[in-house]
GUTOR-865647 format. One record per residue (C-alpha): residue in three letters; residue number from 1; y, x, z. Coordinates in steps of 0.2 Angstrom, whole numbers, plus 2048, in hexadecimal, padded with zeros to 3 digits. Layout:
+-----+-----+-----+-----+-----+
:  aa :   i :   v :   u :   w :
+-----+-----+-----+-----+-----+
: ALA : NUM :   Y :   X :   Z :
...
+-----+-----+-----+-----+-----+
***
This chain:
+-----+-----+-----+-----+-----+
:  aa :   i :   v :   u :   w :
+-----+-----+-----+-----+-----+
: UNK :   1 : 07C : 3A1 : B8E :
: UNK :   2 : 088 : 395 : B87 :
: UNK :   3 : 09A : 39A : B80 :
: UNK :   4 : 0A9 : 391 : B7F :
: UNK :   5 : 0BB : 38D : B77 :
: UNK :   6 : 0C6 : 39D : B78 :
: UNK :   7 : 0D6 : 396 : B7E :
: UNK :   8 : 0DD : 389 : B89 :
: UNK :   9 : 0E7 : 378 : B82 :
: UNK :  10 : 0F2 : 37E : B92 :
: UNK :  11 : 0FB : 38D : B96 :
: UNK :  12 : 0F9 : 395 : BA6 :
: UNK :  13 : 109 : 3A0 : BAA :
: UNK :  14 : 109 : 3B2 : BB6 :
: UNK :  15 : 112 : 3AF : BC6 :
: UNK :  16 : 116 : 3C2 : BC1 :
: UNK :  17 : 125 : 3CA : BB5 :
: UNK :  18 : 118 : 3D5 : BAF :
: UNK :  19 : 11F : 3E4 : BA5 :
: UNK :  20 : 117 : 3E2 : B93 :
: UNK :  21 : 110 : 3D0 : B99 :
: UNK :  22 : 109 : 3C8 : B89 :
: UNK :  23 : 110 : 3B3 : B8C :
: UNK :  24 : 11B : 3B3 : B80 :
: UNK :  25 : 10E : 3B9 : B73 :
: UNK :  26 : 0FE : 3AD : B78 :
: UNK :  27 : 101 : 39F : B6B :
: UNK :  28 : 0FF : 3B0 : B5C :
: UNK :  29 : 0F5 : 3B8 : B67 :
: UNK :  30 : 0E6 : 3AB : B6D :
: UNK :  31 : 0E2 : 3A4 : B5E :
: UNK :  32 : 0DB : 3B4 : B59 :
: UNK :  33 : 0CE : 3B6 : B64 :
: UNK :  34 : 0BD : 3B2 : B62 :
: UNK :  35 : 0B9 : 39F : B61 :
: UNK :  36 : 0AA : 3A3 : B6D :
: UNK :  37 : 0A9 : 3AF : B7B :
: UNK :  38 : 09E : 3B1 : B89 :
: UNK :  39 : 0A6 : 3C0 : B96 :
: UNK :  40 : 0BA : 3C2 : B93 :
: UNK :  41 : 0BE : 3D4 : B96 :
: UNK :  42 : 0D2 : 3D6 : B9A :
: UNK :  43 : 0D2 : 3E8 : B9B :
: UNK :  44 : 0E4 : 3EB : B9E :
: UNK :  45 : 0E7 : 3DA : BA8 :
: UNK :  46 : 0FA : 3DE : BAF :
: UNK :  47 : 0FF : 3CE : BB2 :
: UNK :  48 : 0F0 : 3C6 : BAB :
: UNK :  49 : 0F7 : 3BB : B9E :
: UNK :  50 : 0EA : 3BB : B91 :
: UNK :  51 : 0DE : 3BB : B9D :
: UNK :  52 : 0E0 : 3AB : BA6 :
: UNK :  53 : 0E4 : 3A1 : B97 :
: UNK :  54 : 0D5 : 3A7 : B8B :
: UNK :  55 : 0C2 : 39D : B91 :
: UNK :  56 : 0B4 : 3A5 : B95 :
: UNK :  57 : 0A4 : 3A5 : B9E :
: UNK :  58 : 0AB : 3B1 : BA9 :
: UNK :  59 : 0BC : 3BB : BA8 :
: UNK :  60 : 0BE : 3CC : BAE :
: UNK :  61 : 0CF : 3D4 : BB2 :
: UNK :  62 : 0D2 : 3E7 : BB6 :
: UNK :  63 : 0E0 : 3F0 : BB8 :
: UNK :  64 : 0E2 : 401 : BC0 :
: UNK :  65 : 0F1 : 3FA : BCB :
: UNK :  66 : 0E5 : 3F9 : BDA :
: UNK :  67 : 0F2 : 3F0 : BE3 :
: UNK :  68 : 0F4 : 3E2 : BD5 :
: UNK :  69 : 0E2 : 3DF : BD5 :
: UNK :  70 : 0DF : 3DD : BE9 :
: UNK :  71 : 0EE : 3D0 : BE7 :
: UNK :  72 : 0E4 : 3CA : BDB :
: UNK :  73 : 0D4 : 3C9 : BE4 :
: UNK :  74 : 0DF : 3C0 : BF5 :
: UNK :  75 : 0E6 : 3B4 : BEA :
: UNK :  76 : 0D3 : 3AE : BE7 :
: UNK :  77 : 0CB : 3B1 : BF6 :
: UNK :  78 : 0D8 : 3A8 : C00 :
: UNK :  79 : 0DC : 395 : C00 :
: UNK :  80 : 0EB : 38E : BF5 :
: UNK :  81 : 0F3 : 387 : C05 :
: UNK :  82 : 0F0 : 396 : C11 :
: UNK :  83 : 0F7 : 3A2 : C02 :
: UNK :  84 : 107 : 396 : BFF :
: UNK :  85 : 108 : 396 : C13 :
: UNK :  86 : 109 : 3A7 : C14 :
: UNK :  87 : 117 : 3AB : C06 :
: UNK :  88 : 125 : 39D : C0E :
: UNK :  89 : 121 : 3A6 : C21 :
: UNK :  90 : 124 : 3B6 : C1A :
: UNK :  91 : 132 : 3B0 : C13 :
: UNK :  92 : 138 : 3A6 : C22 :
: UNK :  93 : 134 : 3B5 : C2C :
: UNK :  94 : 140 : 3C1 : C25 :
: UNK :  95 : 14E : 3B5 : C1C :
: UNK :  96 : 14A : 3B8 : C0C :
: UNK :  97 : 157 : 3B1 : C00 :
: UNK :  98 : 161 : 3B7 : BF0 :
: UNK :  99 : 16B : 3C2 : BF8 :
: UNK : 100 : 162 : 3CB : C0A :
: UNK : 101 : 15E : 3DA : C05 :
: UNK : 102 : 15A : 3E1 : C17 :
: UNK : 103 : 14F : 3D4 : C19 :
: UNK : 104 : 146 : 3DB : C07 :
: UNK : 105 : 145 : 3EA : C0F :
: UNK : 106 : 13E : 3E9 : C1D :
: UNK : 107 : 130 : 3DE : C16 :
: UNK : 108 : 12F : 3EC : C08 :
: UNK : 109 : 12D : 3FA : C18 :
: UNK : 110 : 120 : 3F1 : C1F :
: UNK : 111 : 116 : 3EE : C0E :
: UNK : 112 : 115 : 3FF : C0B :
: UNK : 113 : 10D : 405 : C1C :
: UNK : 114 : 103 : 3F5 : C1D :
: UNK : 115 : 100 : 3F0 : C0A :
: UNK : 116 : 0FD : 3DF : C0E :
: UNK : 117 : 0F9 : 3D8 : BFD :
: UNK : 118 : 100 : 3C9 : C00 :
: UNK : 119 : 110 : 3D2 : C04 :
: UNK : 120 : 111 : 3DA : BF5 :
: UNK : 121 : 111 : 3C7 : BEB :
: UNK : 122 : 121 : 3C3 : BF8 :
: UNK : 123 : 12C : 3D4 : BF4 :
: UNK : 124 : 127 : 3D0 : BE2 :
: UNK : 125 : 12F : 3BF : BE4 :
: UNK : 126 : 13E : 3C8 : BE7 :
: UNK : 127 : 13E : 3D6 : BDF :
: UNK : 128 : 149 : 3DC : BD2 :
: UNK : 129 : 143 : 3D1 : BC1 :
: UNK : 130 : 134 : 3CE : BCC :
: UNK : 131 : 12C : 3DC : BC8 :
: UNK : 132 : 11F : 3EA : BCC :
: UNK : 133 : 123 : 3FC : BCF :
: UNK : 134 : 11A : 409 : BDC :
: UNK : 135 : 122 : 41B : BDF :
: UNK : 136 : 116 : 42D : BDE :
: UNK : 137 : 111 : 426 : BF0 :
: UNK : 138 : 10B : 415 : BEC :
: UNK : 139 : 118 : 40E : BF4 :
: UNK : 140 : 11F : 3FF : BEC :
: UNK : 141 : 132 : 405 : BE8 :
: UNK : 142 : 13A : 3F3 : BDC :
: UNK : 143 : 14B : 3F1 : BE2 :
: UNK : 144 : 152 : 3DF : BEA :
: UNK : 145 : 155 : 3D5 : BDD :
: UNK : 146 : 165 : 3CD : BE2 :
: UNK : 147 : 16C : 3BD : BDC :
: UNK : 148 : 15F : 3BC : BD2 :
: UNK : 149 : 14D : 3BC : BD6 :
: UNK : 150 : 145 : 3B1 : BE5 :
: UNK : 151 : 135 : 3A6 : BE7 :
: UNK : 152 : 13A : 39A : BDC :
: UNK : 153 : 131 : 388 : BD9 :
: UNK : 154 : 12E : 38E : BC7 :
: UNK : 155 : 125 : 39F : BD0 :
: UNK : 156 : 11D : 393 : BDB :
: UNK : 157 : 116 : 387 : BCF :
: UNK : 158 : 110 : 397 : BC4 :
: UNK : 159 : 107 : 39F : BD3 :
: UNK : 160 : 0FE : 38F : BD8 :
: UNK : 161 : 0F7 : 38B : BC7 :
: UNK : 162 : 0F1 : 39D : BC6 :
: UNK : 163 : 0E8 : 39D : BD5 :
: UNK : 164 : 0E1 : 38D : BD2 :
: UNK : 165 : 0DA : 395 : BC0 :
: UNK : 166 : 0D4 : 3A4 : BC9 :
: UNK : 167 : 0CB : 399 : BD5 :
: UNK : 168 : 0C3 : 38C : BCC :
: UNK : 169 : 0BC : 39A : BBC :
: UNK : 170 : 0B2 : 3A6 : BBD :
: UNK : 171 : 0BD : 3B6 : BBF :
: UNK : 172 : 0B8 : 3C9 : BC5 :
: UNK : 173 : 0C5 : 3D2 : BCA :
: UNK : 174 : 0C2 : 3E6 : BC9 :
: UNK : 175 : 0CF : 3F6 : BCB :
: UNK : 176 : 0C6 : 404 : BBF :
: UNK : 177 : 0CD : 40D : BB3 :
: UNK : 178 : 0CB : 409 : BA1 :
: UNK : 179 : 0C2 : 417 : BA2 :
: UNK : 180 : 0B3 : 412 : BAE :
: UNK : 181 : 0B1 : 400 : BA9 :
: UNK : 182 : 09F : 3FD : BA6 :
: UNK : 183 : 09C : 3F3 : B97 :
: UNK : 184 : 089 : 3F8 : B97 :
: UNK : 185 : 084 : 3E5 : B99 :
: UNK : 186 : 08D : 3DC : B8E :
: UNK : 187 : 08A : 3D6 : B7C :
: UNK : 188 : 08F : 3D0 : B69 :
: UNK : 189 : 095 : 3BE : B75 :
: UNK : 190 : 0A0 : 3C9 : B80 :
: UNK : 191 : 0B3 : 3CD : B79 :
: UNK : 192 : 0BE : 3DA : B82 :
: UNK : 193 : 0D0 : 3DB : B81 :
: UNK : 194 : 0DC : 3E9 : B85 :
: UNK : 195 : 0F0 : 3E9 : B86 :
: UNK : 196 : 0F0 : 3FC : B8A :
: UNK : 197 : 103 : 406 : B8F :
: UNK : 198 : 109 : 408 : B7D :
: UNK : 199 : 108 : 41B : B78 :
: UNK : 200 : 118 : 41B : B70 :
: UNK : 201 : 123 : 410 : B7B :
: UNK : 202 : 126 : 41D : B8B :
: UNK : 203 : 127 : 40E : B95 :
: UNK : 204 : 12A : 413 : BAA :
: UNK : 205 : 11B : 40A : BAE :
: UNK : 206 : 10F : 417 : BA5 :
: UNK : 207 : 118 : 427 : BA7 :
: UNK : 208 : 10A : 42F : BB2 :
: UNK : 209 : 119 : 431 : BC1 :
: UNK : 210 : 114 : 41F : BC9 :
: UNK : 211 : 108 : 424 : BD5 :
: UNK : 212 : 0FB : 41E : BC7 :
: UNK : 213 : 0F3 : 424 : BB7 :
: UNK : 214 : 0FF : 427 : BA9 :
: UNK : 215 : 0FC : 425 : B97 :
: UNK : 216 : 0FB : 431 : B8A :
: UNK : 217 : 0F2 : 438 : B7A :
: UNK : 218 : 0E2 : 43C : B84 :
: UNK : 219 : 0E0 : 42C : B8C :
: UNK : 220 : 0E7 : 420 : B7A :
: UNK : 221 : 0D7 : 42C : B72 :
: UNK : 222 : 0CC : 427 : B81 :
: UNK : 223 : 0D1 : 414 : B7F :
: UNK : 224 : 0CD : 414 : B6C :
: UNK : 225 : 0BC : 41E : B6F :
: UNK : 226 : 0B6 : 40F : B7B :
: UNK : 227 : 0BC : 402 : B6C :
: UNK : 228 : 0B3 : 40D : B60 :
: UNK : 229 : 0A3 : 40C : B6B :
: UNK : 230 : 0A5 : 3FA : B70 :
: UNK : 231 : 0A4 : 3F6 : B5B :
: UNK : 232 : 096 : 400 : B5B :
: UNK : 233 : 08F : 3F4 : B67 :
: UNK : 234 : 093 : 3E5 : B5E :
: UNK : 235 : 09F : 3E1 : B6C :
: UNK : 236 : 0AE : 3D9 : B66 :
: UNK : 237 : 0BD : 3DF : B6C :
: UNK : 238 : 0D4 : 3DD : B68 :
: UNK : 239 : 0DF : 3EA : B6D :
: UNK : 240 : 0F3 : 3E5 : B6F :
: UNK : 241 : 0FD : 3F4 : B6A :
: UNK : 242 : 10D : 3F7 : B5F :
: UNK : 243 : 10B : 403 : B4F :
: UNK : 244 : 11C : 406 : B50 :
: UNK : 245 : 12C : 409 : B5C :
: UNK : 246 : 13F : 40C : B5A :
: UNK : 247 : 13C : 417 : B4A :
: UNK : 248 : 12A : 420 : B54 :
: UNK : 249 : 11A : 41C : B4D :
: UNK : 250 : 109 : 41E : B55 :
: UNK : 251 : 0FE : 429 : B48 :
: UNK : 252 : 0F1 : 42A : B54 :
: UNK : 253 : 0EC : 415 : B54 :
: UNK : 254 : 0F2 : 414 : B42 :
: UNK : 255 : 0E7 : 425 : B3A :
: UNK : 256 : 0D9 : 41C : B46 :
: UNK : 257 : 0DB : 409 : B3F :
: UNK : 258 : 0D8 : 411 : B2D :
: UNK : 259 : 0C8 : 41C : B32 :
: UNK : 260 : 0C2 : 40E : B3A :
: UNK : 261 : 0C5 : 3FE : B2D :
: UNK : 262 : 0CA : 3F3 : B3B :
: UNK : 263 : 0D6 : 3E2 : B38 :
: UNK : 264 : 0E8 : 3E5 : B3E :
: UNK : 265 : 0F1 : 3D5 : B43 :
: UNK : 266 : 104 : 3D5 : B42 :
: UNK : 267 : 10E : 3CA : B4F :
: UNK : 268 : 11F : 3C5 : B4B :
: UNK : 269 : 129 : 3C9 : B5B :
: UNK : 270 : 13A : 3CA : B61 :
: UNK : 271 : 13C : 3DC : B67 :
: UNK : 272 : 14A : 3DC : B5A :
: UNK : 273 : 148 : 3CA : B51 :
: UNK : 274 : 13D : 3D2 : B43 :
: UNK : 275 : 12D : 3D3 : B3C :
: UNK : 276 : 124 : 3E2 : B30 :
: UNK : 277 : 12E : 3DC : B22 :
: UNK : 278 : 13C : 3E1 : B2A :
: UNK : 279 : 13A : 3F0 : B32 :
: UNK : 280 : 143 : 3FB : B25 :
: UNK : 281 : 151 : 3F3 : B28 :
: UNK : 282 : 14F : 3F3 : B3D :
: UNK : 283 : 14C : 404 : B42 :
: UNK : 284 : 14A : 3FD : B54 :
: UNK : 285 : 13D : 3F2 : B4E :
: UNK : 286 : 12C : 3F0 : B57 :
: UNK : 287 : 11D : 3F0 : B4C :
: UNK : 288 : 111 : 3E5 : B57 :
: UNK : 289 : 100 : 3E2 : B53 :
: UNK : 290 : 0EC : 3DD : B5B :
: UNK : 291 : 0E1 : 3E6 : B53 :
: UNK : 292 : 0CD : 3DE : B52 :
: UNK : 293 : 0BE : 3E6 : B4C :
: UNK : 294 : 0BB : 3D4 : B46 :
: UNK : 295 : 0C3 : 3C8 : B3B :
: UNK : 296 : 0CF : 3BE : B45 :
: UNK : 297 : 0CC : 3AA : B44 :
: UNK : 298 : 0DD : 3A7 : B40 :
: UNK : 299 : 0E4 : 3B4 : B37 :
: UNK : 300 : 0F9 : 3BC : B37 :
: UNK : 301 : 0FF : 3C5 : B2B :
: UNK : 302 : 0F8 : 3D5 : B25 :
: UNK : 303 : 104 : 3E3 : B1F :
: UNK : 304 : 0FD : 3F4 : B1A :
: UNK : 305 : 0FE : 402 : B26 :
: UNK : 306 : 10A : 40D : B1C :
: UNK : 307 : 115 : 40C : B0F :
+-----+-----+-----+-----+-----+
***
């Protein structure tokens, strides 16, 4: 089978404020991707990001946010129009503006006994920051977002061009953990990438209390096992994570990135305006880095683990 170019002259944005979402990193982060790849494996997808602007032969995005994905999968299976149709009647239907929040409500109330996928992208819309969150019962729990968040024409615009990319490529869809994705069939053509919840980060949306898998050591060590087995394979593969957080560092990936020989890439990005070289002066400096068990096409700048 034929491969192709890795990324796109166009960027395609998330109609989500995915938490940990990669846009601002894709002009660093694409470029050190394989030239060529035959399947695309977003692993982590989120918001999808990386995904949806990387070519392939086929892309496949999974996330364990089983309610993501079916939005996800209606988005594809639906027509553009009948999808944009149905957001503005929703919206119509219970006055949603910048500032009803009973209006929010009650479309959240009936979300969460109906889960109506399309539903969740409306209360999403105009949600606090536009974003995701679910309580222990999967019950989707993001405040109104008031005076600031609404189906906006830049939301809009976002949305159709991203289902118009889903439609028009060949794109899977799948809701397994990491854990149980089958990477039996693919090969040395395939490259599979993972922006994993950061171990040292504690963010809300991987603390296990969600309703939905946490992260700790035990699944980071699971994670880095599948990596190890995939090079093995002769699979390609990236992972996005940071080496270091607000004075914490993760031994874990670092002691594993030394065992293992592998490239570390680091990005310059504004947690904190600074880069490696200045971490000693920034204690809450983020060391963020893609790690490959290939050498990149285009290379960053490589600093040495420690000290």
């Amino acid at each position: 089978m034929s491969v192709v170019l890795t990324y796109k002259s166009k960027e395609i944005k998330s109609p989500l404020n995915y938490i940990g979402g990669k846009s601002r990193l894709l002009p660093q982060l694409l470029p050190l991707f394989p030239k060529e790849i035959d399947n695309f494996v977003d692993l982590f997808c989120g918001g999808c990001n990386v995904g949806i602007n990387a070519n392939a032969n086929k892309i496949y995005f999974n996330d364990n946010l089983v309610y993501l994905i079916e939005m996800y999968k209606v988005f594809q299976e639906k027509g553009l129009d009948e999808t944009l149709w149905y957001i503005e009647k929703r919206i119509d239907e219970f006055q949603l503006s910048l500032t009803n929040e009973l209006g929010y409500n009650q479309l959240r109330k009936i979300y969460n006994k109906e889960k109506n996928p399309l539903d969740l992208f409306v209360l999403i819309a105009f949600s606090f920051n536009h974003q995701i969150r679910f309580n222990n019962n999967h019950e989707f729990n993001n405040p109104f977002g008031r005076e600031r968040s609404s189906f906006n024409p830049t939301m809009r615009q976002n949305l159709e061009d991203f289902i118009i990319e889903i439609k028009e490529n060949n794109v899977i869809f799948s809701s397994v953990d990491f854990e149980q994705f089958d990477f039996e069939n693919f090969t040395n053509n395939d490259f599979v990438y993972c922006d994993p919840p950061y171990l040292i980060t504690c963010g809300t949306y991987n603390d296990g209390k969600r309703g939905f898998k946490g992260w700790s050591e035990r699944e980071e060590k699971s994670l880095l096992k599948i990596l190890d087995n995939l090079n093995y394979q002769g699979i390609k593969f990236a992972l996005s994570n940071v080496l270091e957080h607000k004075g914490k560092e993760n031994k874990i990936l670092k002691n594993w990135v030394e065992t293992n020989d592998y490239q570390v890439n680091y990005f310059n990005y504004n947690y904190s305006n600074s880069n490696y070289q200045t971490i000693d002066r920034n204690k809450n400096a983020s060391v963020e880095v893609l790690i490959t068990n290939y050498d990149p096409p285009k290379q960053l700048k490589q600093y040495p683990l420690f000290d």
